[in-house]
Structure formats: structure tokens, C-alpha cells
C-alpha positions in Angstrom: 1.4 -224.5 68.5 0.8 -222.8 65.3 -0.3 -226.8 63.8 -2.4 -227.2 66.2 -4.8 -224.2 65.0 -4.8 -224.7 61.7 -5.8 -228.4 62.2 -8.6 -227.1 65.2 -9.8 -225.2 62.6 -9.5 -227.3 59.7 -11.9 -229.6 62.3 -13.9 -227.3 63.2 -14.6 -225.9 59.8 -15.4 -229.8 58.7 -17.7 -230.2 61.9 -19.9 -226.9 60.9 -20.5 -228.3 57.5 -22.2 -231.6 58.6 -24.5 -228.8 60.4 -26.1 -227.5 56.6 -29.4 -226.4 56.6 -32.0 -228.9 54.9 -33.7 -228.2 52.0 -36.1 -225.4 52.5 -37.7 -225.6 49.5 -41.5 -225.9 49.1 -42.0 -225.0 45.2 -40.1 -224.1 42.5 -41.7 -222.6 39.5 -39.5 -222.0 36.1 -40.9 -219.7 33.7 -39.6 -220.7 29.9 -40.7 -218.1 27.2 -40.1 -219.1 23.9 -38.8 -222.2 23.9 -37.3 -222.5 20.8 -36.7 -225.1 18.0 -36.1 -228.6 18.6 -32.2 -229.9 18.0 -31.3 -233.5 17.6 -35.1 -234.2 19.0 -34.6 -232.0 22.7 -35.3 -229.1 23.1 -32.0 -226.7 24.4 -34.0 -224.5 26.9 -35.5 -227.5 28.5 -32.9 -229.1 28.8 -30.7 -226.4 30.0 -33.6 -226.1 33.2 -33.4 -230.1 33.4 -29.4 -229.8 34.1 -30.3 -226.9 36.6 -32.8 -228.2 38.3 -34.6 -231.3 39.5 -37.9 -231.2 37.5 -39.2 -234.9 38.7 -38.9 -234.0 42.5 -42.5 -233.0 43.0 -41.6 -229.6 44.1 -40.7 -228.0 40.9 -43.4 -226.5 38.1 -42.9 -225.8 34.6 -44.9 -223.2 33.0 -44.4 -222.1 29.3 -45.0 -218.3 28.4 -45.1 -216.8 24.7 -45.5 -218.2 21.6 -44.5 -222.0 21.7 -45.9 -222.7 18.3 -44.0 -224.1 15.6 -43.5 -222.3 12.5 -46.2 -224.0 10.5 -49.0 -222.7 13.4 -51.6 -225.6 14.7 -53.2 -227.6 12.4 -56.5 -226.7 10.8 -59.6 -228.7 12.9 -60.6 -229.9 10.2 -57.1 -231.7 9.4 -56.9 -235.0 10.9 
């Protein structure tokens, strides 16, 4: 008697998952301050968001806050 509980419920815990909710999701938006330096030619924040998150699904947008200037500033206008 006892068996046949546990495997009920093993079933009917197994049955309620294939019930999950759909993605809900509409937007995402990441906010990334300072980025950072560039390591081995990535960038570690971004790339920390890219293993979280899908960032070519359409849904998600990327918008960098802060100073996101190198060290050497932007070039001079007149520098070509």
C-alpha cells in the first residue's frame, strides 16, 4: 500500500511538471555600468550577462551606463 503512494505521487509530481507555465516574458533589459577592460579580447561583464541570459532572442536589451571609455579617452576629431 505504502508503494503504491510513493509511486502515485512520484506520477503525479511528473504529470504537474509537463503543466509549466510558458515563458511570460515580454522584455528584458540588463543594465551594465562600467564594463570594464577587455581580457583575452571579451569582455568579462558581457559575457558573464551572455551565459545568464539569452541576448539574441529578440526580447532582451542591453544598455550601457557609466563611463565605458577606455583609458586613453576618444580620439581627438581631428585624428584619423
Amino acid at each position: 500500500m505504502r508503494w503504491s503512494r510513493i509511486t502515485f505521487s512520484l506520477l503525479l509530481l511528473m504529470n504537474l511538471s509537463s503543466f509549466a507555465q510558458p515563458d511570460t516574458i515580454i522584455s528584458r533589459i540588463i543594465l551594465i555600468g562600467n564594463a570594464g577592460n577587455i581580457a583575452d579580447g571579451k569582455n568579462p561583464v558581457v559575457e558573464k550577462a551572455r551565459s545568464l541570459f539569452n541576448l539574441n532572442d529578440g526580447k532582451t536589451q542591453v544598455i550601457y551606463l557609466g563611463n565605458n571609455v577606455n583609458e586613453y579617452g576618444l580620439p581627438d576629431e581631428s585624428s584619423k
